[in-house]
VMD Tcl script that draws the C-alpha trace (Angstrom):
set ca {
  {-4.94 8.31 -19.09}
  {-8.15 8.53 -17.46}
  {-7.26 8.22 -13.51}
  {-4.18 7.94 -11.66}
  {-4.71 7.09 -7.99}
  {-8.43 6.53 -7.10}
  {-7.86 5.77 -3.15}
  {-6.18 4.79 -0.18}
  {-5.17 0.90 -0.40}
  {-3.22 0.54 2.51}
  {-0.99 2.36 5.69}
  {2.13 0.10 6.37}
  {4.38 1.04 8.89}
  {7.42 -0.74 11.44}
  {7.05 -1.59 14.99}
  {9.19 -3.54 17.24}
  {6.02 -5.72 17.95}
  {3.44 -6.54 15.13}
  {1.11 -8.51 17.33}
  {1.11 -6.33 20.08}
  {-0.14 -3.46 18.07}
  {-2.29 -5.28 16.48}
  {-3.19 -6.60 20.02}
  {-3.44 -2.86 21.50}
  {-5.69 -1.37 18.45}
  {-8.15 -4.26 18.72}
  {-8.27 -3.53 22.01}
  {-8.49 -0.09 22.44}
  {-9.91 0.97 19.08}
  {-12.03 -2.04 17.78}
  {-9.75 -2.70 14.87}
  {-10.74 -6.12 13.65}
  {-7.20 -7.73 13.13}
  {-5.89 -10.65 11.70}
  {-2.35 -12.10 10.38}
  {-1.92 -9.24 8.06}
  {-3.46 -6.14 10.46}
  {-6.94 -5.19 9.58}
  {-9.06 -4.80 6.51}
  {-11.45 -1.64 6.09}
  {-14.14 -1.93 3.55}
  {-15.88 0.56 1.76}
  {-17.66 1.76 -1.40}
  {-15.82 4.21 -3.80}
  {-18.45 7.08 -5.44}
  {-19.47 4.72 -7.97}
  {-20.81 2.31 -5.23}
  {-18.05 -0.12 -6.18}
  {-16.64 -1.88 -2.83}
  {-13.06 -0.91 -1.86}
  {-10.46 -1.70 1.05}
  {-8.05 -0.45 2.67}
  {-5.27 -2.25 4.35}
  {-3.99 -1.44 8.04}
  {-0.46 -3.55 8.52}
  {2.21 -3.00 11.22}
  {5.41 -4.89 9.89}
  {8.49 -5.68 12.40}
  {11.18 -3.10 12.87}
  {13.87 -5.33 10.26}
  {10.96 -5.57 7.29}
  {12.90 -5.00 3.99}
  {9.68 -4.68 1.85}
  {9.97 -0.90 2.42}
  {13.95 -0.98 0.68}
  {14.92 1.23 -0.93}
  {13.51 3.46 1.21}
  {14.70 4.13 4.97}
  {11.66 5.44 6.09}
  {9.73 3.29 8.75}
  {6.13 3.34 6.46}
  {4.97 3.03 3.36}
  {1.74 4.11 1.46}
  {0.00 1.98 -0.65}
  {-2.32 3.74 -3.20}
  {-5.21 1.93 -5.39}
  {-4.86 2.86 -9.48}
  {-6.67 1.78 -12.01}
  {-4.37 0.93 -14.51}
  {-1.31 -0.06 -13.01}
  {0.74 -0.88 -16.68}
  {-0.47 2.44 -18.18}
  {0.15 4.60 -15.00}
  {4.05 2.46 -14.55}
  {4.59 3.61 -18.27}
  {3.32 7.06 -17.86}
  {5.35 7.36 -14.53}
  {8.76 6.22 -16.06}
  {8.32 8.95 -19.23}
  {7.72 11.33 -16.66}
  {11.17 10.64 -15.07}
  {9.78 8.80 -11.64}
  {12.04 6.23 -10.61}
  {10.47 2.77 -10.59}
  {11.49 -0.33 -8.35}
  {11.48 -3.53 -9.41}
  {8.84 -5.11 -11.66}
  {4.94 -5.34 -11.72}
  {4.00 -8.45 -10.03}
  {0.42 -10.16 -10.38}
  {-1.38 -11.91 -7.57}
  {-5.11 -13.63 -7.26}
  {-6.17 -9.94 -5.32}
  {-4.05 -7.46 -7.85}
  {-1.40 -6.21 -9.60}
  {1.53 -4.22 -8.01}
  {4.19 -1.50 -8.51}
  {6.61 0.43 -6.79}
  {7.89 4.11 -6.89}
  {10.07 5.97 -5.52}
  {8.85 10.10 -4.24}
  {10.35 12.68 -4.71}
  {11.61 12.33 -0.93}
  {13.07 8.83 -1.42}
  {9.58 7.15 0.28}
  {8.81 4.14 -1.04}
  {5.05 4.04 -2.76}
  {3.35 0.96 -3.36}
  {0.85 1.13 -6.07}
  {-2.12 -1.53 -6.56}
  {-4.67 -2.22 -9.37}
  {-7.52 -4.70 -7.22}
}
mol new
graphics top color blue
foreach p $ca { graphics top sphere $p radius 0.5 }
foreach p [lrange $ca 0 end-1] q [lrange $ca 1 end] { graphics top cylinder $p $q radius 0.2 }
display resetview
């Protein structure tokens, strides 16, 4: 297996108001924020264009489950199949199933502090 995680995909975390963090980091820090928080682009050391994702989610959000923590990491792979298989051999607990969408593929882990890690091939 050739890489593992390559990069930051995206910083989730709970709030009792979404919108008005959203509202308060466009304001005060520039973030440029839509529905889903704010998009950072950049270019990986190949040159190959990247994002990260900046999301506040409301204090009941159950996307985080099984975890009790109030964020979640979200880390770019490469090979999300390979690195799921690799993962479970080396005794990492896995949640639910890889799902498939038009901007990537996703899978969930658990640390080895309970924290919920959301993994994503672009």
């Amino acid at each position: 297996m050739k890489k593992r995680v390559t990069g930051i995909g995206g910083l989730f975390f709970k709030t009792k108001d979404p919108k008005a963090t959203q509202d308060w980091y466009k304001k005060h820090l520039g973030f440029n924020t839509d529905d889903y928080g704010c998009t950072f682009s950049w270019k990986d050391n190949e040159g190959k264009d990247c994002s990260t994702q900046w999301s506040p989610f409301a204090e009941d959000t159950k996307y985080y489950e099984p975890s009790k923590k109030d964020f979640m990491f979200n880390y770019r792979v490469e090979n999300l199949v390979e690195l799921i298989a690799v993962l479970k051999k080396e005794g990492v607990t896995v949640v639910g199933d890889i799902e498939e969408y038009e901007y990537g593929k996703f899978g969930w882990i658990l640390d080895n502090d309970g924290n919920k890690i959301e993994l994503w091939e672009p």
